[in-house]
C-alpha positions as CSV (number, residue, x, y, z in Angstrom):
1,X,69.7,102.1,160.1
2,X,72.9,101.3,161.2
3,X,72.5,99.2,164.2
4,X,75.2,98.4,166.7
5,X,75.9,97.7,170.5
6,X,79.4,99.3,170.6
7,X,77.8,102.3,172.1
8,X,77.0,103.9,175.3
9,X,76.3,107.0,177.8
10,X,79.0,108.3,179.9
11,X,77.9,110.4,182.9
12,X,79.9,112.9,184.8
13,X,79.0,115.5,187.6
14,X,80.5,117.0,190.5
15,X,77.8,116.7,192.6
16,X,79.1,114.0,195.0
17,X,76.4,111.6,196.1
18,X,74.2,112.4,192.9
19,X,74.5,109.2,191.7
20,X,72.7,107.4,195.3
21,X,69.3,109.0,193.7
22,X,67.5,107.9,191.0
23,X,67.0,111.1,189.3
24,X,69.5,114.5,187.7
25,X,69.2,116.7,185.5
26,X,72.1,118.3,183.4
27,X,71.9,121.5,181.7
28,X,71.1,121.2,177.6
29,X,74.6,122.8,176.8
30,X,76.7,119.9,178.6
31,X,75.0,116.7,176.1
32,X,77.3,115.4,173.6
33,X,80.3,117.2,175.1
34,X,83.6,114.6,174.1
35,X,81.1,112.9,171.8
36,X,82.6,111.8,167.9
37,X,80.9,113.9,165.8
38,X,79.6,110.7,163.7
39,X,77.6,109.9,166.8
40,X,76.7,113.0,168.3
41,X,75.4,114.1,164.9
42,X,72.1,111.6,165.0
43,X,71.1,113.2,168.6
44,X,71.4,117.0,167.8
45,X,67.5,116.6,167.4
46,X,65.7,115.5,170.3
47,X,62.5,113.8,169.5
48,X,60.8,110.3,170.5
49,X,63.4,108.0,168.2
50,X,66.8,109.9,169.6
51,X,65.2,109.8,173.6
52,X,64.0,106.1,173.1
53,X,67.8,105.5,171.8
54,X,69.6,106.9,174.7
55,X,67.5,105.3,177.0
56,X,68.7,101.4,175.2
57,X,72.7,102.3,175.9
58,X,74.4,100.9,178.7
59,X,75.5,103.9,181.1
60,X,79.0,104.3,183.3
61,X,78.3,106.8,186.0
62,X,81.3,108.9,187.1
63,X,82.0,111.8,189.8
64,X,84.2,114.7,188.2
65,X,88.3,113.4,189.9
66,X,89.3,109.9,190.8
67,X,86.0,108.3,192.2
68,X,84.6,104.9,191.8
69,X,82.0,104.4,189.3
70,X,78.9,102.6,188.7
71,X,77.6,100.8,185.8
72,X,73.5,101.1,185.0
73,X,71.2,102.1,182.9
74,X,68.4,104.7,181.7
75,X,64.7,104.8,182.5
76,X,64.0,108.0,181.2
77,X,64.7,111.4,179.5
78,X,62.7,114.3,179.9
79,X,64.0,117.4,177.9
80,X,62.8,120.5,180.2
81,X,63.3,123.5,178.3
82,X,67.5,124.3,178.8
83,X,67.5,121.3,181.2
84,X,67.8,117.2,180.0
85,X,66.5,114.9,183.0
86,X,67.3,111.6,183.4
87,X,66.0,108.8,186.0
88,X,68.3,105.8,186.1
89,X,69.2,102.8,188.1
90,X,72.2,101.2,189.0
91,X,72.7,97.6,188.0
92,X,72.6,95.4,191.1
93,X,74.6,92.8,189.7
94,X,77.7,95.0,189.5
95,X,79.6,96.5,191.9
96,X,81.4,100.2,192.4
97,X,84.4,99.8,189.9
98,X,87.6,102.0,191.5
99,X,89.3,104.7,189.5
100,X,92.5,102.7,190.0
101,X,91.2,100.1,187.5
102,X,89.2,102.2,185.0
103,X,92.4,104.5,184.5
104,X,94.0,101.4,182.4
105,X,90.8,101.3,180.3
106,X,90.4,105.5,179.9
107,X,91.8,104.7,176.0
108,X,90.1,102.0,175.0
109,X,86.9,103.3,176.6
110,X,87.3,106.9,175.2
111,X,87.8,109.1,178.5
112,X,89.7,112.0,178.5
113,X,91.8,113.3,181.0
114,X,89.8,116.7,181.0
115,X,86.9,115.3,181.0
116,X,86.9,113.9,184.9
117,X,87.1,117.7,185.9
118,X,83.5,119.0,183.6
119,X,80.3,118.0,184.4
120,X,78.9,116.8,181.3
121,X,76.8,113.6,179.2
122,X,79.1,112.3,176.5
123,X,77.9,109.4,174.1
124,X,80.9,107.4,173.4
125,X,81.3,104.8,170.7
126,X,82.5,102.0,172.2
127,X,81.5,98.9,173.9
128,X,81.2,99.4,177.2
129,X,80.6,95.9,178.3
130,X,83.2,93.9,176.1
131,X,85.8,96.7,177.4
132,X,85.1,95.7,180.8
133,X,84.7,92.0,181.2
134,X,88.2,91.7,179.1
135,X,89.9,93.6,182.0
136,X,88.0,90.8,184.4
137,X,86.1,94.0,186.0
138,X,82.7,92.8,185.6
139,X,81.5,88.8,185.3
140,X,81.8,87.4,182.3
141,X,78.0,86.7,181.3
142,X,77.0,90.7,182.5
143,X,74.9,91.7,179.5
144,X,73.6,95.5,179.3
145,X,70.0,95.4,180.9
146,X,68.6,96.5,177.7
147,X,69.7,93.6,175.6
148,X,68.1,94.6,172.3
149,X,70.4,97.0,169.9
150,X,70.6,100.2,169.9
151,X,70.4,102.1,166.3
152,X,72.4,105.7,165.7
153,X,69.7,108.0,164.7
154,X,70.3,109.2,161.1
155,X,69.0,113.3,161.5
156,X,65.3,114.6,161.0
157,X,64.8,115.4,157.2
158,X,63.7,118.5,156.2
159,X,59.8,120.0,155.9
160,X,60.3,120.5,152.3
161,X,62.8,120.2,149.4
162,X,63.4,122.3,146.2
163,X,65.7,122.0,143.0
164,X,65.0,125.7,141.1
165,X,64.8,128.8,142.4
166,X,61.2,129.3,141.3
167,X,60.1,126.9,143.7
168,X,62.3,127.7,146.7
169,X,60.9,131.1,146.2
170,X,57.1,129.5,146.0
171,X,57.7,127.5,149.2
172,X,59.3,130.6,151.2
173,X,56.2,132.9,149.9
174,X,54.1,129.7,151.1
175,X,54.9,129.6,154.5
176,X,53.2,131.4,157.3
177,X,54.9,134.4,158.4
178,X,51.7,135.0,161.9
179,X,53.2,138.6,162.1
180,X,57.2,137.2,162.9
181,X,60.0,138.7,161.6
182,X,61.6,136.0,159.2
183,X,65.2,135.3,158.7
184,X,67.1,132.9,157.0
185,X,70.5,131.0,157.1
186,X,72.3,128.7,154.3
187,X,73.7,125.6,155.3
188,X,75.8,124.2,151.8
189,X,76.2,120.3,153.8
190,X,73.0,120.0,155.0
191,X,73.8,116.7,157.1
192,X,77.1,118.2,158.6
193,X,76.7,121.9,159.7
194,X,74.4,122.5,163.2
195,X,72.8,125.9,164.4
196,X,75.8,126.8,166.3
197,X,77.9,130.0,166.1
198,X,82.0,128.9,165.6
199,X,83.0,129.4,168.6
200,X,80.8,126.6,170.0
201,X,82.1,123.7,167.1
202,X,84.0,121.2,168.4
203,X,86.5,118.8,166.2
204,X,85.3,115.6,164.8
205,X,86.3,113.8,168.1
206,X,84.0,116.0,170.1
207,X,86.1,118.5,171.5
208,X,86.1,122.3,171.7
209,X,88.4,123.5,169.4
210,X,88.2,127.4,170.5
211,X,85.8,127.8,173.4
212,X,87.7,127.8,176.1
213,X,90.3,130.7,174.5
214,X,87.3,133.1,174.1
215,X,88.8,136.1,176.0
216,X,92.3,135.4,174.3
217,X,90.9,136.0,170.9
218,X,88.9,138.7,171.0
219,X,92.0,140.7,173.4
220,X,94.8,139.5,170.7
221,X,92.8,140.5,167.4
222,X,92.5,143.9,169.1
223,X,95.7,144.3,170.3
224,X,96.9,143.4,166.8
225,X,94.1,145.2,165.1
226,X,93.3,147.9,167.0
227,X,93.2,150.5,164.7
228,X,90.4,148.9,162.8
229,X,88.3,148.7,165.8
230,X,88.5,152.3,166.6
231,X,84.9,153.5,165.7
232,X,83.7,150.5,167.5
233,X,81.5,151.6,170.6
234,X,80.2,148.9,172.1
235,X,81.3,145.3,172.9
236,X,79.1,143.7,169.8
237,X,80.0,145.8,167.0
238,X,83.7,144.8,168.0
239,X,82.5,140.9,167.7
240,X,80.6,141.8,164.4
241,X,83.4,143.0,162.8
242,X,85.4,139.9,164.2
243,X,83.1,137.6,162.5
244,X,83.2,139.3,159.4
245,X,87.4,138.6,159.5
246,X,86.3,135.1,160.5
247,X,87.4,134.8,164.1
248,X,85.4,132.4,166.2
249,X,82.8,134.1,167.7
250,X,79.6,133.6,169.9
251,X,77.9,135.2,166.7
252,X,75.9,133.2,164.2
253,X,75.2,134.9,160.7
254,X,71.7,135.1,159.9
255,X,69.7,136.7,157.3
256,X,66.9,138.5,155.9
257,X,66.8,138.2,152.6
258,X,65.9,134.5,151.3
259,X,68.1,134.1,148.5
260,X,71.2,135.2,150.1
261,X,70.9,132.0,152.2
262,X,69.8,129.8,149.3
263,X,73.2,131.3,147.4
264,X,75.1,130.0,150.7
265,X,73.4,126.9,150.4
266,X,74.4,126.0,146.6
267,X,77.9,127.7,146.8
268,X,80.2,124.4,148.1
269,X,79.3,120.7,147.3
270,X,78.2,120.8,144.3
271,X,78.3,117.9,141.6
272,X,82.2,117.3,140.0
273,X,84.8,115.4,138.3
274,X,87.6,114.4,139.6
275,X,89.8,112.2,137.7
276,X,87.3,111.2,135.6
277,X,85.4,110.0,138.5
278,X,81.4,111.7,138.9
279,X,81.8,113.2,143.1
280,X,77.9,113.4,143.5
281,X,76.6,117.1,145.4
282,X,76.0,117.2,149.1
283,X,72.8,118.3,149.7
284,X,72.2,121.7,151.1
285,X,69.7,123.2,153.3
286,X,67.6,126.6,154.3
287,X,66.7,127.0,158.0
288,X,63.6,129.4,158.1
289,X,63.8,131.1,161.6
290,X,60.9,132.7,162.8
291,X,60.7,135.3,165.8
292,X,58.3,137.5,167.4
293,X,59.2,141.3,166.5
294,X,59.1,142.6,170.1
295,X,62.3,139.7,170.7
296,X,64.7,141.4,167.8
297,X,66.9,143.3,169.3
298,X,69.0,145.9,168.0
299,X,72.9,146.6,168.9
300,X,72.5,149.2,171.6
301,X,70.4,146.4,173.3
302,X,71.1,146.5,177.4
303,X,70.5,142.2,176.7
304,X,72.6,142.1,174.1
305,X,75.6,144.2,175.5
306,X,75.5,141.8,178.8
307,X,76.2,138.5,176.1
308,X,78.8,139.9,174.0
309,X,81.1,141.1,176.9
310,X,80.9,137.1,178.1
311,X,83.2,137.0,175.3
312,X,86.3,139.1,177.7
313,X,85.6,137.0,180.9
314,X,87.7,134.0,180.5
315,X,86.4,130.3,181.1
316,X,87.3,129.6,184.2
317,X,85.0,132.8,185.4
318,X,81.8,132.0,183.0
319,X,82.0,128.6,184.4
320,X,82.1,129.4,187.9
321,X,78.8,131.3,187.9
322,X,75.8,129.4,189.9
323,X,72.4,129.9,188.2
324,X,71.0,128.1,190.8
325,X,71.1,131.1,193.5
326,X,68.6,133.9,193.8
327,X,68.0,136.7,191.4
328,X,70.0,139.1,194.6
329,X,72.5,136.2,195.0
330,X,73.7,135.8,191.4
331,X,74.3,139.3,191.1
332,X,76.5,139.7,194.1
333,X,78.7,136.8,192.8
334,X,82.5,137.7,191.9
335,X,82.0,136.7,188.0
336,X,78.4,138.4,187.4
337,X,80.4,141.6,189.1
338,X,82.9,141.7,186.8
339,X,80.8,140.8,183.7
340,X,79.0,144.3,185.0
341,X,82.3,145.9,185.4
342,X,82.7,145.2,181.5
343,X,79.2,146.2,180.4
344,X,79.1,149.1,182.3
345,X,82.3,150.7,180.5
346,X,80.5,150.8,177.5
347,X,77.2,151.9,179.4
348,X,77.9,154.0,182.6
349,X,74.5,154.0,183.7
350,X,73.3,150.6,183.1
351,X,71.1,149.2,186.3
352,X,73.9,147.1,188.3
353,X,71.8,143.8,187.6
354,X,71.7,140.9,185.2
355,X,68.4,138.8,184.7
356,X,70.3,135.3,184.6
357,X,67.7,133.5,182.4
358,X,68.9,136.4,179.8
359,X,72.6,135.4,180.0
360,X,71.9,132.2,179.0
361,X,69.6,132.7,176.2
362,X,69.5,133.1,172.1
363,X,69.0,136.6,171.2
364,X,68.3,138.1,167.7
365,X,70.2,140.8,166.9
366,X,70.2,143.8,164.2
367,X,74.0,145.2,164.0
368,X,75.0,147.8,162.6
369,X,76.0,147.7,159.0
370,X,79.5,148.9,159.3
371,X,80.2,147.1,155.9
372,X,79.6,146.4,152.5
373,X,79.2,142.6,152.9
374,X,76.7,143.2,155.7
375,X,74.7,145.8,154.2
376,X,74.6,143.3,150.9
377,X,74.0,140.1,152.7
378,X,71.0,142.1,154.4
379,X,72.7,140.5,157.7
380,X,71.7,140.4,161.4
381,X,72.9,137.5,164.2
382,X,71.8,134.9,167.0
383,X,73.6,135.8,169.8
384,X,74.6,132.6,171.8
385,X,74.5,133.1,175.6
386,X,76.9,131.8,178.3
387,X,76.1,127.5,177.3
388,X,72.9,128.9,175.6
389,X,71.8,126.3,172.7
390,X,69.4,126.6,169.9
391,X,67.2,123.5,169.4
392,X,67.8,122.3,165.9
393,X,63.9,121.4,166.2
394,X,63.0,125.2,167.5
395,X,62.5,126.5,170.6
396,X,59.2,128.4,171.9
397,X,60.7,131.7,171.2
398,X,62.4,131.2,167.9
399,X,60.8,128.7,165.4
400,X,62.9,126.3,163.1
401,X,61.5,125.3,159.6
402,X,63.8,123.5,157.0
403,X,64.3,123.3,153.1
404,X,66.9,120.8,151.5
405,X,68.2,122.5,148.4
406,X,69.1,119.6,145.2
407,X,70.4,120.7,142.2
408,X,72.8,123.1,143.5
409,X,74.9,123.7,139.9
410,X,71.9,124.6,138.1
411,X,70.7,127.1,141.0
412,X,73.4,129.1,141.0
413,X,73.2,129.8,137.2
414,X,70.1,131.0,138.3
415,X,70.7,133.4,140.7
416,X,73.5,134.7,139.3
417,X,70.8,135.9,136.7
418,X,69.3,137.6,139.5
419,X,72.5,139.2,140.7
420,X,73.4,137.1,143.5
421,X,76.6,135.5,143.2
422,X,80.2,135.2,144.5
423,X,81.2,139.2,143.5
424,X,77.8,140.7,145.0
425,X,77.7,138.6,148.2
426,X,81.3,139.0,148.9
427,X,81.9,142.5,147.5
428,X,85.9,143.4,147.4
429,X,87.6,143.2,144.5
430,X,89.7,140.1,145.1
431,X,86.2,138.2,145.1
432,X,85.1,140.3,141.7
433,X,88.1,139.3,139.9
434,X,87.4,136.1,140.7
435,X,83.7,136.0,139.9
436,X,84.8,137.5,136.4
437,X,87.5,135.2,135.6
438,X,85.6,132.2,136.0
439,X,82.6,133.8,134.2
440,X,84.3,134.4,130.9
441,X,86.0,131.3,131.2
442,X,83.1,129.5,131.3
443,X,82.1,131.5,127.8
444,X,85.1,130.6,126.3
445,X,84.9,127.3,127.1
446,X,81.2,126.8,125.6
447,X,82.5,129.4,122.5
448,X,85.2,126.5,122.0
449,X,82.7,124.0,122.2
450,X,80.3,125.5,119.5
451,X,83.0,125.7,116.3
């Protein structure tokens, strides 16, 4: 475990006077927002260790502008389904600190600008306490009321782990379907990569790299592109084809056929040299997903035509619509309308109303297989709502099982016995000249090695 105090929680909402009650609750997508990925990595699974960590931090409380804010601490976390509620208490000892004299500390305590104007929880790694009695803003014997240390997680391991192909194939024929439809995804750095389509990443300092630029992708690819989105009917087959160019998309590749995703999960971080020097292999992983037939939608889907046109509403829009309101309310506000406005070009008689628990959901979706590497990759997608997350320990509608994959090197010699390899999975010729070239130079090499 790797124990420190340099750590704590960092609260922000716009909801003024939120703070005077000893309860909120903040919606699932906001946690770890502007949290280092090093941290924010041991608290993508929620269980009993992660909640009983976050509740030892020290906590700064903050309004979203230039308010005051408070210092205190956690007495509970209560994940609810899309929802994370906390109960706190202020620390009596320690008065309302002014913006005015946190905004010299906003670097060393890792705030960021943007982040007094989102509601959000970040985790920041810093020392809270130190930072602030050195700039004489709270006494100098203030200790966090939670004096014992507070250790980073390290992430859940897997259900079960495999080095050959025979028995990742005996542990996925093991496993209990109960009448689900079963897909699969490969994960080749099994303690970095999270269930999370690319638009949703964030850089290692816990950022957003692309989601705020949504609308700006998808319009510029097709303005530049157009003529290769012509047969394209609806708003999803034109993201599917942008995630097979690899633009950032609300789209996360899944699949149905098991060794496809073990070939992702051996194809990067394998064993090497370099310089002389061994680089050991990263582990990889297989997420088993699991989902009730009757919740797999296909691409005409009403459901799934109301989450891919989020993608050309901007940010500013998406984030403006209350959930919150009634099911008559929400549709009549000004973003909902125009998200209809969208959904209904590619659907004139779609029913002019939008269940908002949908929009924020995780749907499973068959696409059409508009090409080769689809059809061969047996593909089909999660489809990430507007802040929708997927728990990395399942969620009731779509269950989560892992299998760390060892031995990566070795597998892939397998399964390229078995056809599965770099010129199948990718299939264009720039990937099969590749395959072959290092395939006969790997004969010549063990040729030159026999004489």
């Amino acid at each position: 475990m790797n124990w420190r105090m340099s750590v704590y929680n960092f609260f922000v909402t716009a909801q003024q006077g939120a703070w005077d009650k000893t309860g909120y609750e903040f919606d699932r997508s906001r946690f770890l927002e502007f949290t280092p990925e090093e941290v924010a990595a041991g608290f993508q699974d929620l269980k009993t260790r992660q909640l009983e960590t976050l509740k030892k931090l020290p906590c700064l409380f903050a309004y979203e502008g230039e308010y005051s804010m408070r210092v205190g601490k956690l007495i509970d976390v209560k994940p609810r389904g899309r929802a994370l509620f906390i109960e706190f208490e202020m620390d009596p000892n320690i008065p309302e600190i002014p913006y005015d004299n946190i905004r010299p500390l906003k670097t060393l305590l890792d705030i960021r600008d943007w982040e007094m104007t989102r509601t959000h929880w970040a985790v920041k790694d810093e020392d809270l306490f130190d930072r602030l009695r050195n700039a004489q803003l709270i006494p100098t014997a203030a200790q966090p009321s939670i004096p014992e240390p507070a250790s980073l997680p390290d992430p859940e391991p897997s259900d079960e782990k495999v080095d050959s192909v025979g028995a990742f194939i005996t542990a996925v024929l093991a496993m209990e379907k109960g009448g689900k439809e079963i897909f699969y995804r490969g994960h080749s750095n099994k303690p970095k990569y999270r269930l999370e389509p690319s638009l949703f990443r964030k850089n290692d300092s816990g950022d957003y790299v692309h989601l705020s630029d949504e609308h700006r992708l998808y319009r510029e690819l097709l303005v530049s592109n157009s003529g290769d989105f012509q047969g394209d009917v609806y708003s999803l087959d034109r993201l599917v084809r942008m995630q097979h160019y690899s633009l950032p998309t609300r789209l996360l590749d899944i699949t149905s056929n098991p060794l496809i995703a073990l070939y992702f999960a051996c194809c990067s971080n394998t064993a090497s040299k370099r310089d002389g020097t061994e680089i050991p292999e990263i582990p990889g992983e297989v997420i088993v997903f699991s989902i009730d037939r009757d919740r797999v939608k296909y691409f005409d889907s009403d459901t799934a035509s109301c989450l891919a046109n989020l993608a050309r509403m901007p940010d500013s829009e998406k984030n403006n619509i209350d959930y919150s309101l009634s099911d008559t309310a929400f549709n009549e506000q000004t973003s909902i309308k125009r998200l209809l406005h969208f959904v209904k070009e590619e659907k004139p008689f779609f029913e002019p109303r939008i269940v908002k628990d949908h929009l924020r959901s995780v749907l499973c979706v068959k696409g059409k297989r508009s090409n080769d590497r689809i059809s061969f990759q047996a593909g089909a997608f999660l489809l990430f709502g507007h802040g929708a997350v997927l728990d990395e320990l399942a969620t009731p509608e779509i269950g989560v099982k892992r299998i760390e994959v060892v031995n990566k090197r070795k597998m892939l010699e397998d399964l390229d016995q078995l056809n599965i390899n770099e010129r199948t999975v990718f299939p264009y010729i720039e990937n099969s000249a590749r395959y072959i070239a290092q395939r006969y130079s790997f004969k010549a090499q063990t040729s030159q090695g026999a004489v």
